[in-house]
C-alpha positions as CSV (number, residue, x, y, z in Angstrom):
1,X,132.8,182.4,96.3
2,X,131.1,179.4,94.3
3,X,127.4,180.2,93.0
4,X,124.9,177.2,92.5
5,X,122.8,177.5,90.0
6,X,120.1,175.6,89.8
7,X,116.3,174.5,88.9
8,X,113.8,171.5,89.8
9,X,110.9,170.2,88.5
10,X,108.1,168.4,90.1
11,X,107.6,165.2,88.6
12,X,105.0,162.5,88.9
13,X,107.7,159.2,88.7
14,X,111.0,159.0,88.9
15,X,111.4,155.5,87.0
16,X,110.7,157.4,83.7
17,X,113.7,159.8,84.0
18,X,115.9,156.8,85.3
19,X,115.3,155.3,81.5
20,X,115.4,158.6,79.8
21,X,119.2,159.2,82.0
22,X,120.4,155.4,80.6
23,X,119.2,156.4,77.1
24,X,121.3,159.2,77.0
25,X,124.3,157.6,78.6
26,X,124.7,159.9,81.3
27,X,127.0,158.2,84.3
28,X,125.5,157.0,87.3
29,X,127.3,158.5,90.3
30,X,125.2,156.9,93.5
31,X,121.8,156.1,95.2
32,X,121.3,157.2,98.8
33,X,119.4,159.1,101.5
34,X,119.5,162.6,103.2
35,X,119.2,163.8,106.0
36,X,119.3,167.7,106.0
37,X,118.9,169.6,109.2
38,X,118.7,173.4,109.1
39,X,119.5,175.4,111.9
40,X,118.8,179.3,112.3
41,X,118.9,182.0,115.8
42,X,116.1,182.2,118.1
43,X,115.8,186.1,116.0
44,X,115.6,184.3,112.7
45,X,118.5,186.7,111.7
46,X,119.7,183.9,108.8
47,X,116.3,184.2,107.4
48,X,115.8,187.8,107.4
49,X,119.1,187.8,105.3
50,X,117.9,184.7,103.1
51,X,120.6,183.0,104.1
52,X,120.9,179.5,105.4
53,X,122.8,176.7,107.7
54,X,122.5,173.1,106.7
55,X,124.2,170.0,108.5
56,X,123.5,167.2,105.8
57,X,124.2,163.6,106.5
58,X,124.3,161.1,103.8
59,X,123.8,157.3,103.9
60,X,124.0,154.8,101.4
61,X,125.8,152.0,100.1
62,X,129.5,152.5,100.8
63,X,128.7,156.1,101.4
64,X,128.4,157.4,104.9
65,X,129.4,161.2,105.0
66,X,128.1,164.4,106.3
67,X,128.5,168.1,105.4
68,X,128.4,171.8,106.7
69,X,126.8,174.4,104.1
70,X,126.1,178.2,104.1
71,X,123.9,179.4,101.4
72,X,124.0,183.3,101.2
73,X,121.3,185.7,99.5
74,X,120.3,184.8,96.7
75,X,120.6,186.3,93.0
76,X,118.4,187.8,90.4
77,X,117.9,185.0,87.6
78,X,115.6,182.3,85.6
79,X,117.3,179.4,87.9
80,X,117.9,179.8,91.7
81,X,121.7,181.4,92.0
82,X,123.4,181.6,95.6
83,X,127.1,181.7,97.2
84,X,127.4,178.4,98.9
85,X,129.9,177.0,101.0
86,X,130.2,173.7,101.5
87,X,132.7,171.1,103.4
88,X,133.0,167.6,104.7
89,X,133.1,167.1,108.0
90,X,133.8,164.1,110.4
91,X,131.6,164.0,113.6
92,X,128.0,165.2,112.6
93,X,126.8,164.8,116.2
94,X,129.6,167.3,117.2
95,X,128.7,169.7,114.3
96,X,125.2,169.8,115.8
97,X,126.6,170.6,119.1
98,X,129.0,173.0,117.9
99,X,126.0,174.9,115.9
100,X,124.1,174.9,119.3
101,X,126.9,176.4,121.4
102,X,127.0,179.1,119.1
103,X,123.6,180.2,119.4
104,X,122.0,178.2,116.1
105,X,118.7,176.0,116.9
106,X,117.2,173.4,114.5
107,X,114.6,174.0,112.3
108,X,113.6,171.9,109.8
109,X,114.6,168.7,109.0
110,X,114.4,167.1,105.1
111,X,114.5,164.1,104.5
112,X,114.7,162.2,100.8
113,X,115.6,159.3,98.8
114,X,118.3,160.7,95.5
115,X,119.9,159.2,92.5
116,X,122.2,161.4,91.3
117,X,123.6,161.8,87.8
118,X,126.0,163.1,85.5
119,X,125.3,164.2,82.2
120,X,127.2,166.6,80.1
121,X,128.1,169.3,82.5
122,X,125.5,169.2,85.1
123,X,124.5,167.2,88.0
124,X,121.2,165.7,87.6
125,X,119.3,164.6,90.7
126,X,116.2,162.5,90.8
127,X,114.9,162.9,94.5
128,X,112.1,161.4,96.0
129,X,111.3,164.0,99.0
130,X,109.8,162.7,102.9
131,X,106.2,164.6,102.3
132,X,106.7,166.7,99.2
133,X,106.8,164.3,96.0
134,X,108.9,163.2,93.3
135,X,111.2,165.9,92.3
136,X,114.3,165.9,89.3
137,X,116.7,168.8,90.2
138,X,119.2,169.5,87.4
139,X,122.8,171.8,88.6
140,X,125.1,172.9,86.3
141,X,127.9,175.9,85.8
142,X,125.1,178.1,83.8
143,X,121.8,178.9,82.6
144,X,122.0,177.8,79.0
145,X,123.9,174.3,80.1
146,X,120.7,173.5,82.8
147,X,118.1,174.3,79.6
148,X,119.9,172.3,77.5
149,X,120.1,169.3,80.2
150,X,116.6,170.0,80.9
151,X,115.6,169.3,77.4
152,X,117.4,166.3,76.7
153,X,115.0,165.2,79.6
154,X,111.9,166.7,77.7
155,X,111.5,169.1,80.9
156,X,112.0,172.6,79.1
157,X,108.0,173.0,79.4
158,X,107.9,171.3,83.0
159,X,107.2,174.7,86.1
160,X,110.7,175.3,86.9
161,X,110.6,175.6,90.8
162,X,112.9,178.1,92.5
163,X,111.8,177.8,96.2
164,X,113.9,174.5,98.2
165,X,112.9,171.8,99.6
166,X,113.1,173.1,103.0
167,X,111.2,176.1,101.9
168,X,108.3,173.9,100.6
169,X,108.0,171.9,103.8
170,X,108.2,174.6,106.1
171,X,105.2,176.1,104.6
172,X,103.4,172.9,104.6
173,X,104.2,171.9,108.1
174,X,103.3,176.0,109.2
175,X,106.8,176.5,110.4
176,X,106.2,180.1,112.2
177,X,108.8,183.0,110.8
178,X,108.0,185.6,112.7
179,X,107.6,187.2,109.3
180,X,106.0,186.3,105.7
181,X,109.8,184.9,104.6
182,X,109.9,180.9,105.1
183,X,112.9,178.9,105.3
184,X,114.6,178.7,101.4
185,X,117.6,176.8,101.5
């Protein structure tokens, strides 16, 4: 099962990082937006397990794709580590149906602007997030190539941030749980 590990930083403007990204040469790999919509039972059982159900869409230029995701528990670390699954899929209006006839309602939806980036082995993601900020979220294969990343971008002394987006709105929208989790995807 694949684990994502990975860390973000709250950030007052993005435009900085943009030049700090060009000055390092890292590639460019596309602007869009994002539409995530979680989904969870009326019993919150995906939440009790800190697990989570994500239908993203993605629109941009030339890009018009959605996705199905499953985040499981997460792991003990410095950076946020958790078996995902992810996968393309076709009709996102379907999906949404599908996830309904099985019992799944929505929950939250998150919505931001990203710029994503490659440089050296991690995926570097400058996202501007409906309600929440300015935010650069740095994924890689381990702990040691995220630090290094997040150096190069003179974040190694910025509040690395564990909880999601989703998890950040929820609380700020009052999102009732039924318990003192909130939604961490």
């Amino acid at each position: 099962m694949p684990i994502e590990i990975e860390t973000k930083i709250k950030v007052e403007k993005l435009d900085i990082y943009v030049r700090r990204l060009q000055e390092l040469t890292a590639i460019p790999e596309g602007k869009f937006s994002q539409k995530d919509q979680f989904y969870d039972r009326p019993d919150r059982k995906l939440l009790r397990n800190d697990c989570g159900l994500r239908l993203r869409q993605t629109f941009g230029d030339n890009i018009n794709h959605a996705q199905l995701c499953y985040k499981g528990a997460r792991e003990k670390g410095k950076f946020k580590q958790r078996p995902e699954f992810e996968f393309a899929i076709s009709e996102p209006d379907a999906a949404d149906q599908f996830l309904k006839a099985l019992g799944y309602e929505p929950i939250l939806i998150v919505e931001k602007q990203r710029q994503v980036w490659r440089l050296n082995q991690c995926e570097v993601c400058l996202d501007k997030v409906k309600e929440l900020g300015s935010f650069v979220e740095i994924e890689g294969p381990n702990v040691k190539a995220i630090e290094f990343v997040a150096a190069q971008l003179d974040l190694q002394d910025g509040k690395h941030i564990t909880s999601s987006y989703a998890q950040m709105l929820s609380q700020k929208q009052n999102i009732p749980h039924g318990d003192e989790r909130t939604y961490d995807y």
